[in-house]
C-alpha positions as CSV (number, residue, x, y, z in Angstrom):
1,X,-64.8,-53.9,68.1
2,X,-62.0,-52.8,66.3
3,X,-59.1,-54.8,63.9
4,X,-56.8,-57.1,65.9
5,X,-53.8,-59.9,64.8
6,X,-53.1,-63.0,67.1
7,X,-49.8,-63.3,65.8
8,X,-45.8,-64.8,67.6
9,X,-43.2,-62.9,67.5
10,X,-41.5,-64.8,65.4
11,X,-43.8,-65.6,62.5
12,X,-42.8,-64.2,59.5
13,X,-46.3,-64.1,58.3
14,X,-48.0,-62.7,60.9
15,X,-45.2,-60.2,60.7
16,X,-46.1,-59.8,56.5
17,X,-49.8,-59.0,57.7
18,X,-48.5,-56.0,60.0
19,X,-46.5,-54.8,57.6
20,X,-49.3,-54.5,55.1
21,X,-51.8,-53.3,57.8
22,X,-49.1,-50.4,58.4
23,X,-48.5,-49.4,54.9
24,X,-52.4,-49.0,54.4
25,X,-52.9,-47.1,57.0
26,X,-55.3,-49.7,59.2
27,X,-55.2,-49.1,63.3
28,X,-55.0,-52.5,64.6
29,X,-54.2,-54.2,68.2
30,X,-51.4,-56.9,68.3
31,X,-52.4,-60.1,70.5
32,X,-49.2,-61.6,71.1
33,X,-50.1,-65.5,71.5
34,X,-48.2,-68.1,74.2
35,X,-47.6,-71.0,72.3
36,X,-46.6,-73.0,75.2
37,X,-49.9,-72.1,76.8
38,X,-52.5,-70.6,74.4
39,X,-54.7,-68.2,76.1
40,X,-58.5,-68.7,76.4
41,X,-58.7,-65.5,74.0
42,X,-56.7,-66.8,71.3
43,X,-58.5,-70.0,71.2
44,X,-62.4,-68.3,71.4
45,X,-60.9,-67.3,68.1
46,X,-58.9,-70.0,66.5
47,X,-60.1,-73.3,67.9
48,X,-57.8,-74.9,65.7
49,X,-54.8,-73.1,68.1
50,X,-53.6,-71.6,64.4
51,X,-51.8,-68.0,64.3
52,X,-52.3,-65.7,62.4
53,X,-55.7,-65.1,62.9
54,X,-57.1,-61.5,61.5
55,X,-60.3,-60.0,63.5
56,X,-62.5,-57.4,61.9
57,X,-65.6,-56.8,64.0
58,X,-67.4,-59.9,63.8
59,X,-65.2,-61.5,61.0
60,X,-62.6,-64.2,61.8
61,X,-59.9,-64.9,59.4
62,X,-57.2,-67.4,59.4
63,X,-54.3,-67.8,57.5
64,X,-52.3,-65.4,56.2
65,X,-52.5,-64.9,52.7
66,X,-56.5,-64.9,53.1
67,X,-55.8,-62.1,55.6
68,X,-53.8,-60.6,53.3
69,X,-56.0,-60.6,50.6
70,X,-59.1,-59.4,53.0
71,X,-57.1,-56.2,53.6
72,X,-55.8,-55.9,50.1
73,X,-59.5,-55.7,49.0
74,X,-60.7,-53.8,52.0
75,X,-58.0,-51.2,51.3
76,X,-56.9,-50.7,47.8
77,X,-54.3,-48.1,48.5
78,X,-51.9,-48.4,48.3
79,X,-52.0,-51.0,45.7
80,X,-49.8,-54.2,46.8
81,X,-51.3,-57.0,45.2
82,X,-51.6,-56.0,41.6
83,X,-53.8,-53.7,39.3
84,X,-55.2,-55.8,36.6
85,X,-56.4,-60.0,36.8
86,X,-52.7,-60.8,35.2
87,X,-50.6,-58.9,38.0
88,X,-52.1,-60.0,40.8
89,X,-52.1,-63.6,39.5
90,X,-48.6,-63.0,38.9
91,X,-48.0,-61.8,42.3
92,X,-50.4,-64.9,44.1
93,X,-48.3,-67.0,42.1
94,X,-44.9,-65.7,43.3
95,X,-46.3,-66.0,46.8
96,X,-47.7,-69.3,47.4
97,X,-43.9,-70.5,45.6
98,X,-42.3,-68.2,48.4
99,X,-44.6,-69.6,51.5
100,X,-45.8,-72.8,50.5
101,X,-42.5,-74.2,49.0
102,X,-39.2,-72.0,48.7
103,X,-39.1,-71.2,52.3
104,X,-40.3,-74.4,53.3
105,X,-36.3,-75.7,54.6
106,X,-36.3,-72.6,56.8
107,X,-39.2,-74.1,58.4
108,X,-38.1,-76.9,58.7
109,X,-34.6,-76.1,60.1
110,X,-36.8,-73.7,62.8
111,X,-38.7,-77.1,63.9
112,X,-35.3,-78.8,64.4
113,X,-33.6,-76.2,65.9
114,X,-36.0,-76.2,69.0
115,X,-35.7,-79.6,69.6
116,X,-32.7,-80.5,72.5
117,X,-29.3,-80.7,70.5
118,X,-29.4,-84.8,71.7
119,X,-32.8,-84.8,69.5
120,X,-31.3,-83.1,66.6
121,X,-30.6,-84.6,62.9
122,X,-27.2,-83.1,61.2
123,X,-27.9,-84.5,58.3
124,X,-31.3,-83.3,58.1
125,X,-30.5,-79.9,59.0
126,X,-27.5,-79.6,56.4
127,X,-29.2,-80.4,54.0
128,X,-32.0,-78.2,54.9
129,X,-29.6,-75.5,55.4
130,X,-28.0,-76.2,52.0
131,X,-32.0,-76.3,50.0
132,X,-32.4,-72.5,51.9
133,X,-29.0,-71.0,50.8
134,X,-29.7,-72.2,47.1
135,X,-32.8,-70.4,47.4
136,X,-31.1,-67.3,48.7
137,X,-28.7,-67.6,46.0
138,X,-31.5,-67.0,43.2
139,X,-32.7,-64.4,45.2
140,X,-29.4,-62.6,45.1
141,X,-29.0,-63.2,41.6
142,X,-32.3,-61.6,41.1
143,X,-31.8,-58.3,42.7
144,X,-28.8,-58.0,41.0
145,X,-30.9,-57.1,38.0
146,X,-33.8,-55.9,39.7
147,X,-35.0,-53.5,42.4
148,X,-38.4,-55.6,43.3
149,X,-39.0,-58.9,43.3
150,X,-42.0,-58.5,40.8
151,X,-43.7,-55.9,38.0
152,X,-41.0,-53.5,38.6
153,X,-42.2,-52.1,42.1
154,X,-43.2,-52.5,45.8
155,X,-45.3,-55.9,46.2
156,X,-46.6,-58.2,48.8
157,X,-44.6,-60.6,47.3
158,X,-41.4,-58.3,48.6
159,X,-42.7,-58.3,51.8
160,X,-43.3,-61.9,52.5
161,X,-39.6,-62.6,50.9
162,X,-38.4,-59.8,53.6
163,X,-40.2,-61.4,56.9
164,X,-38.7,-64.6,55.8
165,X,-35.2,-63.9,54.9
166,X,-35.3,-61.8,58.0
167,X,-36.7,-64.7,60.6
168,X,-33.9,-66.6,59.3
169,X,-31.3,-64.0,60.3
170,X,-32.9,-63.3,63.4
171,X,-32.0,-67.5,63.9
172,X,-28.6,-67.3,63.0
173,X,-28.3,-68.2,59.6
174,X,-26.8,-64.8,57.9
175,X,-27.1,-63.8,54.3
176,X,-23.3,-64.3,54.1
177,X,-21.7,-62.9,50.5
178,X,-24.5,-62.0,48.6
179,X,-24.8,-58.5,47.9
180,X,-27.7,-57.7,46.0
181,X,-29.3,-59.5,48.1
182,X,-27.9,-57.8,51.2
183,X,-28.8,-54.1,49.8
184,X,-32.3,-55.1,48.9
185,X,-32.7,-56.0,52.7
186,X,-31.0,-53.3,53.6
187,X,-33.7,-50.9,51.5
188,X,-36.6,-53.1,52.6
189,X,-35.8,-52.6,56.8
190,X,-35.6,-49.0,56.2
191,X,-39.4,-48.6,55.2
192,X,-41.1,-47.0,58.0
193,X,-44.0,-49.4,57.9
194,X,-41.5,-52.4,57.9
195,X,-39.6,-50.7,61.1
196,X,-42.8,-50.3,63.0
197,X,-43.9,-53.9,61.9
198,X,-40.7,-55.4,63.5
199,X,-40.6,-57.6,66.6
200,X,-38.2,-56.3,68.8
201,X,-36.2,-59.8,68.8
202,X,-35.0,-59.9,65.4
203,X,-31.7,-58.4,64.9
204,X,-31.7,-55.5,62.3
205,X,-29.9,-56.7,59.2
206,X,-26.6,-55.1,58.5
């Protein structure tokens, strides 16, 4: 049996774990999951109806940044994690902040964005949009000095920041004038692993 991701199309992480399956190298099969009606397959392998799941043979793997992890240690090279104890914690750090907490008001926006516009919460959703902007301001401010978001090269923790920031464009809510921001984008989506990664919905980022 070989690799395959039960991933959405609109996930960013699911769409962080192609990215890195693609730029090692790894075949894999893409199960896209119904989330209105979960399919019997998707739930033999995630009874708790979570995506992403990651299956390797016989091994089942849930969450994300565990899968991502799994490959990272599977396939060394390229090298996206970090070389030494201090880089990759360095690197894990920078990604839990990202996922568990920085992007968190995108998530939330998402969630009130597909409820009816009757069931809706202005306020809320300013001032979620408002949290995410301020986020994507340090993030311009950052590239501005910097070509990666970490060690001075090419990290996981770019291409969780890309998947994100990507999602949120792909929802309507455009980088707007921030340049350095807007290059580094630019650069990431020309990456031939992040073009072959990319669900066909998201609009490319010019």
């Amino acid at each position: 049996m070989g690799a395959k991701l039960y991933s959405t199309t609109f996930c960013p992480y699911a769409w962080c774990t192609r990215i890195v399956l693609n730029e090692k190298g790894v075949p894999f099969e893409v199960f896209e999951v119904d989330l209105k009606s979960k399919q019997p397959e998707f739930l033999a392998v995630s009874p708790a109806a979570k995506s992403p799941v990651f299956v390797d043979g016989e091994t089942n793997i849930p969450e994300s940044m565990v899968i991502n992890e799994y490959i990272e240690e599977k396939y060394p090279l390229p090298n996206l994690l970090g070389e030494n104890p201090q880089e990759r914690a360095i690197v894990r750090s920078a990604v839990i902040d990202h996922c568990w907490y920085r992007s968190q008001p995108l998530a939330r926006l998402t969630s009130l964005l597909m409820r009816s516009e009757e069931d809706r919460d202005d306020g809320r959703m300013h001032k979620q949009l408002r949290q995410w902007y301020q986020y994507l301001d340090e993030l311009d401010a950052h590239f501005q000095d910097e070509e990666w978001r970490l060690l001075g090269r090419y990290t996981i923790a770019d291409i969780s920041i890309y998947t994100t920031v990507a999602v949120s464009c792909g929802f309507g809510m455009p980088i707007g004038e921030r340049p350095a921001l807007q290059s580094w984008l630019a650069g990431m989506a020309t990456r031939e692993t992040v073009k072959r990664s990319a669900p066909q919905a998201i609009p490319a980022i010019v």
